[in-house]
C-alpha positions in Angstrom: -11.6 -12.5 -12.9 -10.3 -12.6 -9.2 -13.6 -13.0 -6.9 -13.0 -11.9 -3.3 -14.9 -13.2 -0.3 -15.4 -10.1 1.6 -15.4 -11.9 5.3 -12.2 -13.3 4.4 -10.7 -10.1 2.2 -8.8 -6.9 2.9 -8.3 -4.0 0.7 -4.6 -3.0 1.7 -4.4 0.7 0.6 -0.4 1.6 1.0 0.9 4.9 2.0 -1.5 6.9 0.2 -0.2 10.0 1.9 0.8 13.8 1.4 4.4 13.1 0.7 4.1 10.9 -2.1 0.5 12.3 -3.8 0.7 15.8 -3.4 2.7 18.4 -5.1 3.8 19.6 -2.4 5.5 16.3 -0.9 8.8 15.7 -0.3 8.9 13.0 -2.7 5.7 13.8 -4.7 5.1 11.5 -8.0 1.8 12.7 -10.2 1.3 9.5 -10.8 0.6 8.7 -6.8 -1.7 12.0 -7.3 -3.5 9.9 -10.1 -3.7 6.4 -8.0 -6.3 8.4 -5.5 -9.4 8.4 -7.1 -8.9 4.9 -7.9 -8.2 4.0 -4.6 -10.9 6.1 -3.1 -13.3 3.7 -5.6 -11.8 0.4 -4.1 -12.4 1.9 -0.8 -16.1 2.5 -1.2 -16.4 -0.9 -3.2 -15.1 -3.1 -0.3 -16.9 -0.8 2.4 -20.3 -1.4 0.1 -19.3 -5.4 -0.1 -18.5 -5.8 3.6 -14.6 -6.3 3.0 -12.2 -5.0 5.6 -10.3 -1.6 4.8 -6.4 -1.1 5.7 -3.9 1.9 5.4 -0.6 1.9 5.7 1.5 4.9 6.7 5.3 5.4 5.6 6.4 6.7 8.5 9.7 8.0 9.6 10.6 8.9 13.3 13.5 11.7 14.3 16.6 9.9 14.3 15.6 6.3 12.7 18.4 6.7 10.4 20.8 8.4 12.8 22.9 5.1 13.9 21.9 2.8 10.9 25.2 0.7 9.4 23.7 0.4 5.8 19.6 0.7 5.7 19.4 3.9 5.6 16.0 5.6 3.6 16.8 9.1 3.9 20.0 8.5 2.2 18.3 7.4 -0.5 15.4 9.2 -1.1 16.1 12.9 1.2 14.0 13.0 3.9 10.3 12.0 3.8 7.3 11.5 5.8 8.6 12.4 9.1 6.6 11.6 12.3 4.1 14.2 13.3 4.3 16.2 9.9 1.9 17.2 7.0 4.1 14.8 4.7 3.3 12.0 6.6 -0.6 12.7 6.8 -3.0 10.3 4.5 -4.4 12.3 1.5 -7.7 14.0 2.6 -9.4 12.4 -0.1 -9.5 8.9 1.6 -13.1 7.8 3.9 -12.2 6.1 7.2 -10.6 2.5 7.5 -11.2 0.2 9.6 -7.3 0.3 10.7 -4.2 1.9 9.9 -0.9 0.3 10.4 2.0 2.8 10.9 5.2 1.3 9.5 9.3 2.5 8.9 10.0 0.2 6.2 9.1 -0.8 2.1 7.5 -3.9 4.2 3.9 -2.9 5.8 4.8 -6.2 7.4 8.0 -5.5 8.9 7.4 -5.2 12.7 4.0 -3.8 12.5 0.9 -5.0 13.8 -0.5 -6.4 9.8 -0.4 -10.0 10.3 -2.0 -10.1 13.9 -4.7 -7.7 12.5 -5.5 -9.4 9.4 -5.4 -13.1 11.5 -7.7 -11.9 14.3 -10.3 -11.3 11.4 -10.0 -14.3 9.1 -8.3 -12.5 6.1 -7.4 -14.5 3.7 -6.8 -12.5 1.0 -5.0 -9.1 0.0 -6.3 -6.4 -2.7 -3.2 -4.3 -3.1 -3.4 -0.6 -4.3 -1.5 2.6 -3.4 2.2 3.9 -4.0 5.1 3.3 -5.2 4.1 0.5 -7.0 7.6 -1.0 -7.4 8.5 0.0 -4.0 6.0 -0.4 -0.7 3.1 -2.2 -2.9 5.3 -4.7 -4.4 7.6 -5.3 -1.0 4.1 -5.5 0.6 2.7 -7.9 -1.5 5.8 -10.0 -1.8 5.9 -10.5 2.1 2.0 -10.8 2.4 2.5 -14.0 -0.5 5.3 -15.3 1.7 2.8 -15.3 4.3 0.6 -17.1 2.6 -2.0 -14.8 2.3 -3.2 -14.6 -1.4 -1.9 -10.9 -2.9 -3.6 -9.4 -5.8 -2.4 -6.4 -7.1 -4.8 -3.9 -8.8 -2.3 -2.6 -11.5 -4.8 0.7 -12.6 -4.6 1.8 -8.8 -1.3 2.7 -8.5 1.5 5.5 -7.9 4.7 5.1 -9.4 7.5 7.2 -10.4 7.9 6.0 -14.2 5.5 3.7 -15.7 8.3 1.4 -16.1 8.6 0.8 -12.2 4.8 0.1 -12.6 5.0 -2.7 -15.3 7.9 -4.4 -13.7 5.9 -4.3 -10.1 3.2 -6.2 -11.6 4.7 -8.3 -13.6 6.6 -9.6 -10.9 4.3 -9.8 -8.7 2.2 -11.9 -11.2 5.4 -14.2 -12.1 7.0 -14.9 -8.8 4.2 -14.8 -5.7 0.8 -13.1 -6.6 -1.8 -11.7 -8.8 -2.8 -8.8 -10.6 -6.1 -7.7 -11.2 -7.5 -4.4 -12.9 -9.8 -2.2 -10.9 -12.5 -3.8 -13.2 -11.7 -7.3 -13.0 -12.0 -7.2 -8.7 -15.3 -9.0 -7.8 -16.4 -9.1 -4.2 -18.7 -12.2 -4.0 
């Protein structure tokens, strides 16, 4: 069972937002719907225990995509969480953090303020929950390992498009840079 010092811990809550968890998002999955509650119980866990709290935000400005050679998400996936809209709003269901980090890529590291946050306040380690599983948690996690912070993903917190895409996120994450933990199984000491 994964024990987490909360001085030195941050729950990492990615991109629970509109676009992915409601049914009317652009790129809705029920099973980011289902990953709130769970994540909403993390939250109030490492609030209770004293651990840091951290959002991410998919976010998409006007034009990101306009003069891209090949990375180009819209492409991809139609256009999603645009800056400013409803889509790119965190679900209503989530209580405050302690800081939200607004990013434009899978990576909630990628050119974001994450790693100065997290070092100015001794974190060590990562709980990961949130959406897509296979997508921004796992990209997340894989740069936060590569980081050397310690990610543990909480496999019963999160969204995913088909439950196939979840198992292959955490296994991977298990076998190649990380952890997985069930919602059960994270201890703050």
């Amino acid at each position: 069972m994964p024990e987490f010092d909360p001085e030195r811990t941050a729950l990492l809550v990615v991109d629970m937002q509109n676009g992915f968890c409601h049914p009317d998002g652009s790129l809705y999955a029920p099973a980011s719907e289902d990953a709130i509650d769970p994540c909403v119980s993390l939250v109030e866990r490492a609030r209770e225990a004293g651990a840091a709290v951290v959002y991410t935000r998919d976010v998409h400005p006007e034009g990101q995509f306009d003069d891209t050679h090949y990375y180009d998400e819209f492409e991809r996936w139609g256009e999603h969480v645009v800056e400013g809209s409803w889509d790119a709003e965190l679900v209503d269901a989530l209580p405050e953090a302690d800081h939200v980090v607004a990013k434009h890529t899978y990576d909630a590291f990628y050119r974001t303020d994450l790693e100065g946050y997290l070092d100015a306040h001794g974190i060590d380690d990562l709980v990961l929950c949130g959406t897509l599983a296979n997508v921004c948690v796992l990209h997340t996690a894989s740069s936060a390992g590569l980081r050397d912070y310690r990610p543990v993903v909480v496999s019963d917190a999160l969204g995913y498009i088909d439950e196939d895409h979840r198992e292959y996120a955490t296994e991977h994450a298990d076998w190649l840079f990380g952890e997985t933990a069930s919602r059960a199984d994270v201890a703050f000491a």
